[in-house]
Structure formats: C-alpha cells, structure tokens
BAMIDO-896181 format. One record per residue (C-alpha): x, y, z. Coordinates in steps of 0.25 Angstrom, whole numbers, plus 5000, padded with zeros to 4 digits. Each point is the difference from the previous one (the first is absolute). Example, Ala and Ser with C-alpha at 12.3 -4.5 7.8 and 13.67 -1.06 7.14 Angstrom:
% BAMIDO-896181
<px = 5049&py = 4982&pz = 5031>
<px = 5006&py = 5014&pz = 4998>
END
This chain:
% BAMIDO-896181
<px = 5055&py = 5571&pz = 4845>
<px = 5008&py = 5003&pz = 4987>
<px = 5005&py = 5014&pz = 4999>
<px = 4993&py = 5002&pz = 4985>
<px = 4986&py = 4996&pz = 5008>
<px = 4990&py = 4992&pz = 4989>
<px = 5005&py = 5006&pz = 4988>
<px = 5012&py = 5007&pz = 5003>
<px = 5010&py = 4987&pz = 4996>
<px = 4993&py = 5000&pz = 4986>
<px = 5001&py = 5013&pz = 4995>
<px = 5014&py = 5000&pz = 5005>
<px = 5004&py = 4989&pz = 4990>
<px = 4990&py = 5006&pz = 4990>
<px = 5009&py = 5013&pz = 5001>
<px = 5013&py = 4992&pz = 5000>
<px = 4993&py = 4994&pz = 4986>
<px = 4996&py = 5011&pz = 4993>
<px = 5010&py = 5011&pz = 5003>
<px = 5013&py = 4992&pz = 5001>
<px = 5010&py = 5012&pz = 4998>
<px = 4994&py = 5004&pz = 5015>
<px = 5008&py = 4987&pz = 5007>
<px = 5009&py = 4995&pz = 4989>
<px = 5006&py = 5013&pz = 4994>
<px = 4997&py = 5005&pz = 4988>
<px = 5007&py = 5001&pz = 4986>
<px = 5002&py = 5013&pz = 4989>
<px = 5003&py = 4998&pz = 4987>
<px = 5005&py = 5010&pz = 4988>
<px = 4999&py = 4998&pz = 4984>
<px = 5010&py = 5001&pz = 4995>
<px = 5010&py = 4996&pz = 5010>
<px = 5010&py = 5009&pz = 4993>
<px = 4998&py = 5013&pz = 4992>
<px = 5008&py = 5003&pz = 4988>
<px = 4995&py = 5014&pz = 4992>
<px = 5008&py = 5011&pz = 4990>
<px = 5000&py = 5012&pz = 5006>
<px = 4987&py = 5008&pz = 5002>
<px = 4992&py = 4987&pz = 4998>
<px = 4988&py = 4996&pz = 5006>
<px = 4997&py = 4986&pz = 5006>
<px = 4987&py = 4993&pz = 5006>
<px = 5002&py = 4992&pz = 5015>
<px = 4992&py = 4992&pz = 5005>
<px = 5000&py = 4996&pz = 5017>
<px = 4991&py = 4989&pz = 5006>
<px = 5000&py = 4994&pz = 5013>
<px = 4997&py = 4986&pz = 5006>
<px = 4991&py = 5007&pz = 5010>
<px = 4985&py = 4995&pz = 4999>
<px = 4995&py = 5015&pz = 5006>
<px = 5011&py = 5011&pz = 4998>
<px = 4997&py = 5012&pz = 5010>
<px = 5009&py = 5010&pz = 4990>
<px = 5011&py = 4999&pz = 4991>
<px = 5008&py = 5007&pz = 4988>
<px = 5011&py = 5004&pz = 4993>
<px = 5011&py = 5010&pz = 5005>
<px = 5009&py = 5008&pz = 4991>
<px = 5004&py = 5013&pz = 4998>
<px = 4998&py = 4997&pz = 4984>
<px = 4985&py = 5006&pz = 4993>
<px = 4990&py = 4989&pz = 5003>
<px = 4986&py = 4995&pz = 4996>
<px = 4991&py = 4990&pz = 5006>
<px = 4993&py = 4994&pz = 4987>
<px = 4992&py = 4990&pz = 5006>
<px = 4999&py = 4992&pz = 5014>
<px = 4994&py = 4988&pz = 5008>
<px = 4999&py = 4994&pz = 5013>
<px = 5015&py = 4993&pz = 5000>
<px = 5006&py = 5010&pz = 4987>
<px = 5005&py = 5014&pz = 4994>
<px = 5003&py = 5002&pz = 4988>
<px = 5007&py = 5013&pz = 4996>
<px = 5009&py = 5009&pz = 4990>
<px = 5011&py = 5005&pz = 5001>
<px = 5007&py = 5011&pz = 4993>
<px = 5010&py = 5009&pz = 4997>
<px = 5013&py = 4992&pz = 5006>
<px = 5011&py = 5007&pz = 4997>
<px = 5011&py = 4991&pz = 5010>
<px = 5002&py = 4989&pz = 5009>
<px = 4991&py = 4998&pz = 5011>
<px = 4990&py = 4991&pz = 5009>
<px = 4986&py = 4999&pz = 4999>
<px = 4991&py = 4993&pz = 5014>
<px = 4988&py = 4993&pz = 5000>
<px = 4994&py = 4999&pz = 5014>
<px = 4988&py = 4992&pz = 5006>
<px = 4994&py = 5001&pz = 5014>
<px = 4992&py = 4985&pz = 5005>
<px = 4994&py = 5001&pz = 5014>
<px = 5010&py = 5012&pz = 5004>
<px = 5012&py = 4994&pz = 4995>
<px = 5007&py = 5008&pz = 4988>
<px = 5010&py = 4994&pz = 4991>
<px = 5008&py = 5007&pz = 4988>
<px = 5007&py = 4992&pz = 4988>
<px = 5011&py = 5008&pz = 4991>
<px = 5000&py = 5002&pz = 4985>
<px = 5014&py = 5002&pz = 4993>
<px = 4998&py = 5011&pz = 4990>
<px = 5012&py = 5002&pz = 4989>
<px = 5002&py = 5009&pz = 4988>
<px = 5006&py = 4996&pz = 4992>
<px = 5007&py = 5010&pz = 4986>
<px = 5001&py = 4988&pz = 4988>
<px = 5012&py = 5002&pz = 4990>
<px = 4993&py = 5009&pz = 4990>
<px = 5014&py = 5007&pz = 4995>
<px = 5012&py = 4993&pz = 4998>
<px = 5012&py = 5007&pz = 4994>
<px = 5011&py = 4994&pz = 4991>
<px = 5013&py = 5008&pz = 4999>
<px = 5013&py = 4997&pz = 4993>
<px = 5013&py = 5008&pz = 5002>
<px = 5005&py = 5003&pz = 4991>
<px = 4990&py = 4995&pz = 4989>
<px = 5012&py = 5001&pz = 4990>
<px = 5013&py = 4991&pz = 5004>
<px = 5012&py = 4996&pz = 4995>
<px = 5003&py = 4984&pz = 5000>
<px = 5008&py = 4997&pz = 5012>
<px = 4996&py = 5012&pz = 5007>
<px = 4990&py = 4999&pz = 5014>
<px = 4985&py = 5004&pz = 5000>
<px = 4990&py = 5002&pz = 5011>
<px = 4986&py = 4995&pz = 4998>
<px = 4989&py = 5006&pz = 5010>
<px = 4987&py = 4998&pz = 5004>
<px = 4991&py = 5007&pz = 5009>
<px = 4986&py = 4999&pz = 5004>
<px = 4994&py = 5012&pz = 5006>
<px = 4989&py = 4999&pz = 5011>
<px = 4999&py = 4986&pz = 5002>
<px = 4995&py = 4993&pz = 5013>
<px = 5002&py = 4992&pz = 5009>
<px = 5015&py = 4998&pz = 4995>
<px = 5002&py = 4987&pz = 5009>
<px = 4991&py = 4993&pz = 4989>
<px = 5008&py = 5006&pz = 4989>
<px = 5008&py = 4994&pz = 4989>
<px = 5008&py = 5005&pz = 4988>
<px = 5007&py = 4993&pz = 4990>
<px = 5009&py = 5007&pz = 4988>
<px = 5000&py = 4990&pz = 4990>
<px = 5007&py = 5000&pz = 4986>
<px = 4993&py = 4993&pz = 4990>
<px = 4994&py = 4987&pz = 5008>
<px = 5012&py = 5002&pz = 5010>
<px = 5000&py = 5005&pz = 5014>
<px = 5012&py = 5008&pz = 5003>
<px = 4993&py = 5000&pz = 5016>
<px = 4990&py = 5000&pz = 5008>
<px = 4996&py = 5011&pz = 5011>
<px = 4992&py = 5001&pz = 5012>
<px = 4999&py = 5008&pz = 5011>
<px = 4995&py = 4992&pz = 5011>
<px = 5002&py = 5009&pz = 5014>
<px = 5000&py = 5013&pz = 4993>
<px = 4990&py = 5011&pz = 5005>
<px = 4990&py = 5006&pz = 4991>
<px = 5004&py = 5013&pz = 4995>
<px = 4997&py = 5008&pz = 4989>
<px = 5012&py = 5000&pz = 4993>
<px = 4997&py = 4986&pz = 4992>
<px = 5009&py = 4989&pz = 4997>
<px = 5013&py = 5000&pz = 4992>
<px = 5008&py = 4987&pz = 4996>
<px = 5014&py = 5003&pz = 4991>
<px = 5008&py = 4991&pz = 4992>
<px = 5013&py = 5000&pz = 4997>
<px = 5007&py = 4994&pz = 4986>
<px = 5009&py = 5003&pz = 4989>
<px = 4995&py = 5001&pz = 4987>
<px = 5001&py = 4987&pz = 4989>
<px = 4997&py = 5000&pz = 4984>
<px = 4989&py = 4990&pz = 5004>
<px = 4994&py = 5010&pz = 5009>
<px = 4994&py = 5008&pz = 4989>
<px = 4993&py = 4987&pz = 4995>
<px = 4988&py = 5001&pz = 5012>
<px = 4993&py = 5010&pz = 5006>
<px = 5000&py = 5003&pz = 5016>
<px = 4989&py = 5001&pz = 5009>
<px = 4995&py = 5001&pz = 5014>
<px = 4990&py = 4992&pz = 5006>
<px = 4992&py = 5003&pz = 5014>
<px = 4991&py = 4990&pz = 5009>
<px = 4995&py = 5004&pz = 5013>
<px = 4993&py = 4988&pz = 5005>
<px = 4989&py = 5003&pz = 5011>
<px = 4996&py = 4986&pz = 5000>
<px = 5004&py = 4998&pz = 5017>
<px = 4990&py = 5014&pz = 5001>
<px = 4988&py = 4995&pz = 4993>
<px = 5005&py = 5004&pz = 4986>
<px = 5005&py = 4997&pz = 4986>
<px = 5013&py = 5001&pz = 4993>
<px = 5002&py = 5012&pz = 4993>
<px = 5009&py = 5002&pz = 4988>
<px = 5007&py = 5013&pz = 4993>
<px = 5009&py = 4998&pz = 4990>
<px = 5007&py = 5013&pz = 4993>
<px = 5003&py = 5003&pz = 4985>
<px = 5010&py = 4993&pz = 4995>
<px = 5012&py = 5007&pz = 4995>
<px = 5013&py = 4994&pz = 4992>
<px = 5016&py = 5003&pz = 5004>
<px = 5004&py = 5006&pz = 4987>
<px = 5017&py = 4995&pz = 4999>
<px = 5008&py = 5003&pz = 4991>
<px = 5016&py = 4997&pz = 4997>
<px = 5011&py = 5003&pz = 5011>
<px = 5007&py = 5007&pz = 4987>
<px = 4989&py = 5010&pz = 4995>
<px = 4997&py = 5013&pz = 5003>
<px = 4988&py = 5001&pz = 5010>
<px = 4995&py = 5014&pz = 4993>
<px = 4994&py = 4991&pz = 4987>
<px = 5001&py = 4985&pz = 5006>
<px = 4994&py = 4987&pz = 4991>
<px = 4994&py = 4993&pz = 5012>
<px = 5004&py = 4983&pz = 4997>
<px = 4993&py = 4995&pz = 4992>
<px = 4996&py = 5010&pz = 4989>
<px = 5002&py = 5002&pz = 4987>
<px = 5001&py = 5010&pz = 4990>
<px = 4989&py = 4997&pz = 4988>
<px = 5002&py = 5004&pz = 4987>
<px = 4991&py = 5000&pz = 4987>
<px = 5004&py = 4994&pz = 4987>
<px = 5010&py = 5011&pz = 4992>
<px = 5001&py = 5010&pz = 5012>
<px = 5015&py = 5006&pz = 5000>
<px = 5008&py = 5002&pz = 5012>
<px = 5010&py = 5012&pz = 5000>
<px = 5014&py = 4997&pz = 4996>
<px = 5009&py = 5001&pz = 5011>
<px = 5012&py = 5005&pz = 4991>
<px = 5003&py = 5015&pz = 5000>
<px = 4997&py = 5007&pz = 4986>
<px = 5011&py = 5002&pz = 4989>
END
C-alpha cells in the first residue's frame, strides 16, 4: 500500500502546487535595487517574496525604520535619517527556510560649491599664472569630474577615480603663462558627478566666472591697463601738459 494511504499522494502534489517556495526555493526581492540619498534623507523600501505563505519576514538595519503597510508576500517601509554608507536586509522565512537579500545604500554630497581662483588675478604678459578650482564636500569622488575651461575651451579634465572619500573635497590646478588674448574671455569651473551606475542622475556645479586681467610686460603693475581697455574721453576734455611750467 502506498505510504501517503488514499489521500496522502494528493495533498502532496497539492502542497507542492500551492506553496512552491517549500521544494523549489524561494525568491526575495528589494525596490530599488540600489539606494542613492543626500545626507539625512529618507527613502521608502519595499521587500516581497515568491513565497505563496511566508511564516515571517522583514527588514534589518541599524537605520530608524517604519513599516507603512504590509501583505501576505510584501513590506513596504521608510527609512530615515542615513547619514553614511551602509546595507539594508530584507529577510523571509518559507516552510522554515530563511533567506536574506542586500541592498546597497550610498550617500552621496552633489557639488553644491565650486570655487574659482586665479593667482595672481593681475599679471603681466609673458609672466605664468595658476588657475585653481576646488570643490568642497563632494561624493563619491570616483564619479567626479572637473574641467577649467577658458572661454568655450578646456584647458583639462580631472577625475578622481580610486580616491577615498574624504572631507577635504576636490582640487584640479592649472598651469599657464599669461597672453594679451587671455583677457578677451572669462574662466570658469565646471563639476559632474555622474551617479548613473548607482541608480542616479548627473549632477552639474559650475563656479562664477572670473576674467585674467593682463596687462603689458612694460607697465607698472601698481595702476596696470588690462589689454584691451581704453581710455575714454568726452568731447573738449583737456589732458594736463606734460611740460614743466615757465
């Protein structure tokens, strides 16, 4: 005699059909599958399982968390104040087996400030000069790029892929010697942190422009006359003689 007796055989296959996760494994899964947030922000995650009849489950984190609302195969909660990188758990339990799945969570500083600087702003022609940008409090710095352009141009490029996150920001410098034709366009400082490979955007930053102000390798760098300018005069004005009085 078969070892399920008259009705033992059916409700195995009946079991086997309605609760698949108890013989075939069962599957977690998390929304989002990546977790981008400012610092301090809050997000909402949702967990769910392929299991027909869960026996528990939920989401484990050391981050504040609230369980907004809930079915038989689904969690959906909030949370909040993440202030750093970490990993959030969801976790199931089907016919006594339990299962976690991960969820990456980054935070991420977009490039609120960025800082032009040239030294010295007043240079003669022929003589070198330093152009410096800086962004403070950025991350992550392996998604960041800065370019110093003049006019149009890009004088480079920057990125800092492999650098550890720090607080001290980002810095890119560049290096020239000072031209009449340098006074015609402004330089500026542009910043794209791309979070597109962690769930997120592009981010721009670009500082205020600011103008090299040359002037001639022969004038006196207390009063220059920056290329380019010139001295306007209104009809019948009289410019002091230069002669010495009789």
């Amino acid at each position: 005699m078969s070892p399920f007796g008259c009705w033992g055989l059916p409700a195995a296959l009946l079991a086997l059909f309605c609760c698949p996760g108890s013989r075939e494994g069962f599957e977690i899964r998390m929304y989002p599958e990546q977790l981008l947030v400012e610092p301090g922000g809050s997000k909402l995650v949702n967990c769910s399982t392929s299991c027909a009849q869960p026996e528990a489950g939920g989401l484990e984190t050391a981050l504040t968390k609230s369980l907004l609302q809930s079915g038989p195969q689904w969690n959906q909660y909030l949370v909040s104040n993440i202030s750093q990188d970490t990993v959030i758990y969801c976790y199931f339990t089907c016919f006594g087996d339990q299962k976690l799945k991960s969820l990456d969570v980054s935070v991420f500083y977009p490039p609120k400030q960025v800082l032009l600087k040239l030294q010295p702003a007043w240079v003669a022609a022929g003589r070198p000069f330093t152009v410096e940008c800086h962004v403070p409090a950025v991350k992550p710095l392996e998604s960041l790029t800065l370019t110093l352009l003049h006019g149009k141009e890009a004088l480079c490029n920057k990125t800092f892929t492999g650098e550890k996150n720090g607080t001290r920001g980002a810095t890119v410098t560049h290096n020239g010697t000072a031209h009449r034709e340098d006074s015609r366009h402004n330089f500026s400082c542009h910043a794209h942190l791309d979070l597109r490979s962690r769930g997120g955007s592009i981010l721009h930053g670009v500082s205020e422009p600011q103008m090299l102000k040359v002037y001639g390798a022969f004038q006196s760098p207390s009063q220059p006359k920056p290329w380019g300018t010139a001295m306007l005069t209104s009809p019948g004005t009289r410019h002091p003689s230069s002669r010495s009085p009789e």
